[in-house]
N, C-alpha and C positions, 0 to 999 in steps of 0.2 A: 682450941680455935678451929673452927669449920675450916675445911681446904676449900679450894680454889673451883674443884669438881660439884663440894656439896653444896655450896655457893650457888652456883649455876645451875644446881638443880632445882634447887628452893625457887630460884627468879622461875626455871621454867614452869613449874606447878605451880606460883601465884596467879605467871601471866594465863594457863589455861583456865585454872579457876576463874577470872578475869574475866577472862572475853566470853565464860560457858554465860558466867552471871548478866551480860549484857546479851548474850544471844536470847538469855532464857524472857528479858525481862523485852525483846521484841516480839519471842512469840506472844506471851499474856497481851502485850497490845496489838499485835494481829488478831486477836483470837475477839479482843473488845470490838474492834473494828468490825468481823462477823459479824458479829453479834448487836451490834449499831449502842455498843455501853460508850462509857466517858473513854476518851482516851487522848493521849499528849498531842499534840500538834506536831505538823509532818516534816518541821524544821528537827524535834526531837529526836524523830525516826532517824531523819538521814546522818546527825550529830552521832547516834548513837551506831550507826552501818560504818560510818567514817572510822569510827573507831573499834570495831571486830575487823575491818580490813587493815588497820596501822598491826593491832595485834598480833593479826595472822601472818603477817610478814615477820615481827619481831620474834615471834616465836619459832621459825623457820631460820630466822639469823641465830638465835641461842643454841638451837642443837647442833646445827652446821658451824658453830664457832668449837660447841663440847667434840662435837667428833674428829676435828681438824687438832684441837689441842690439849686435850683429857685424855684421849683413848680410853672410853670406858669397855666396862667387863660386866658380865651375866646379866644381873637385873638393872642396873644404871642402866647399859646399852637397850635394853629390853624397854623399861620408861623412855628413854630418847625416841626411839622406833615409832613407840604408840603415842607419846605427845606429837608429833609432828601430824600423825594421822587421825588426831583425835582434833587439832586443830582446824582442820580439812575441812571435818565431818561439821561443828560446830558454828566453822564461816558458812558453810550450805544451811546449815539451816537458819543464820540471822539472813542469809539472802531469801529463801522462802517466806519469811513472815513479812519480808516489806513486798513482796511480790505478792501475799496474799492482801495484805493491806492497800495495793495497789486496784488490785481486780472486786474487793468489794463495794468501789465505788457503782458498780456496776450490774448489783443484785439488787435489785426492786422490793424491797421488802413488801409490798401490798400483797403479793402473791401468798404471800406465807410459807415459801420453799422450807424456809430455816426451822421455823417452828412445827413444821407440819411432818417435816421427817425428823426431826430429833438433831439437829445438827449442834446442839449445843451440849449434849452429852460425848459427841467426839472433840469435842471444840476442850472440854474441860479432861478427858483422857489424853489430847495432845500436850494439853497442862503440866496436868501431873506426870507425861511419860520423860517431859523435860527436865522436871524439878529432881524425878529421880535420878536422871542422869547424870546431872551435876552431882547431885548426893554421891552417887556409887562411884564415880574418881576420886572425891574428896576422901571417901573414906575407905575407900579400896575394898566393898562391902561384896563380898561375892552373892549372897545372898539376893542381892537386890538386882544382880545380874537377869537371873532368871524371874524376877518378877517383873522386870523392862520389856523379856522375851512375850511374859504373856500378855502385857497389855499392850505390844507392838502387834500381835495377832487378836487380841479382842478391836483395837481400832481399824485393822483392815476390814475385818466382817462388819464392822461397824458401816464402815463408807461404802462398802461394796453394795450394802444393801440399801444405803442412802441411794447411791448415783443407780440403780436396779430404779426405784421407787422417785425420783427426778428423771429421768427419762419416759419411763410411763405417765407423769405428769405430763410433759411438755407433748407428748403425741395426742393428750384428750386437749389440752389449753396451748393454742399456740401463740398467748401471750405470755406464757413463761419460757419462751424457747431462749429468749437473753439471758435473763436471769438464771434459768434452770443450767443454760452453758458454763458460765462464768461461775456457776458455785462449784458445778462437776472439775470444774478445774483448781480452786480451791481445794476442795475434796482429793483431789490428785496430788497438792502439794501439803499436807498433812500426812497424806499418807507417804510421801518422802521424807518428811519432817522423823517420822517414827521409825523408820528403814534406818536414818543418819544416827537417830538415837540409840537402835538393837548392834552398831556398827560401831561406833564410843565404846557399847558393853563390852563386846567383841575385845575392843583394847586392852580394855580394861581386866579382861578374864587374861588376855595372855602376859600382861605385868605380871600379873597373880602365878599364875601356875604356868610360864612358858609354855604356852599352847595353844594355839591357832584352831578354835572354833568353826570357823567360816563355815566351814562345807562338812565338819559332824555333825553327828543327829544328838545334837544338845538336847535334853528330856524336856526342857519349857518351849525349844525353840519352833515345837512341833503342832 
């Protein structure tokens, strides 16, 4: 019979798996929203924001209930640590994709910003940087750690040379200066999006091998 401690542990890895699954499933409709594809109606967005904010708190009452009356020890405490911080990371980025979904009302597609620099190839990298994400907590995959690292750094170069190539648009046509703003800011929160994602890994490396990443020179992180 499970104790009381693995109980609680189980609840806390379903609810992160949880809310990763709905965080992940706002970025794909941020990302349809760029991209002007089918996407749910914006009663769904905020149903589904409603609920990564219910989880993020209940997630924050689960550990803070385990540490007040578990006392857990080595790698228990270690998973507590980084579920609350992995929780964090996961609410910031269901609030980025309704913030990005918010501001693409606002890119004019006649311009052709989107299609013209490739934004749909970082659009489909913040995808997959998310899906992996989820993947590498569920499966405590260290492997996959350092393959989040590199495609956190393939999509910064990505955007950088996006927002480089939209700003030289907007100084020759100074009808895309709306549009070309509002994407650069989009563009800005993607590249947050993928920061929150190499940040999850981060946790997820110190579950694994008690060891705090942040500021080594991890070999993919570079």
């Amino acid at each position: 019979m499970a104790s009381q401690l693995e109980t609680e542990l189980e609840k806390l890895k379903g609810a992160i798996i949880k809310i990763g699954n709905l965080a992940e499933n706002q970025v794909f409709e941020a990302m349809r929203a760029l991209l002007s594809e089918p996407a749910v109606e914006k009663k769904g967005i905020k149903k589904t924001e409603n609920k990564i904010d219910k989880l993020d708190v209940k997630i924050d009452d689960i550990c803070q209930s385990v540490f007040a009356l578990q006392q857990p020890v080595a790698s228990d405490l270690r998973f507590i640590m980084s579920a609350m911080q992995i929780s964090n990371e996961i609410e910031r980025i269901g609030d980025l994709a309704v913030s990005i979904i918010k501001k693409t009302k606002n890119i004019n597609e006649k311009h052709g910003l989107i299609t013209k620099f490739k934004i749909s190839e970082i659009a489909r990298s913040i995808e997959i940087i998310t899906t992996k994400t989820n993947e590498c907590f569920q499966s405590m995959d260290e492997k996959s750690i350092g393959e989040i690292f590199i495609l956190n750094n393939t999509i910064k170069h990505q955007s950088s040379d996006a927002i480089d190539n939209i700003v030289s648009e907007m100084k020759q046509n100074s009808k895309t200066v709306v549009s070309g703003t509002n994407l650069i800011i989009v563009l800005k929160h993607l590249e947050r999006m993928s920061d929150h994602c190499t940040n999850i890994a981060e946790s997820v490396y110190f579950m694994i091998n008690a060891k705090v990443i942040k500021h080594d020179k991890f070999p993919d992180k570079k």
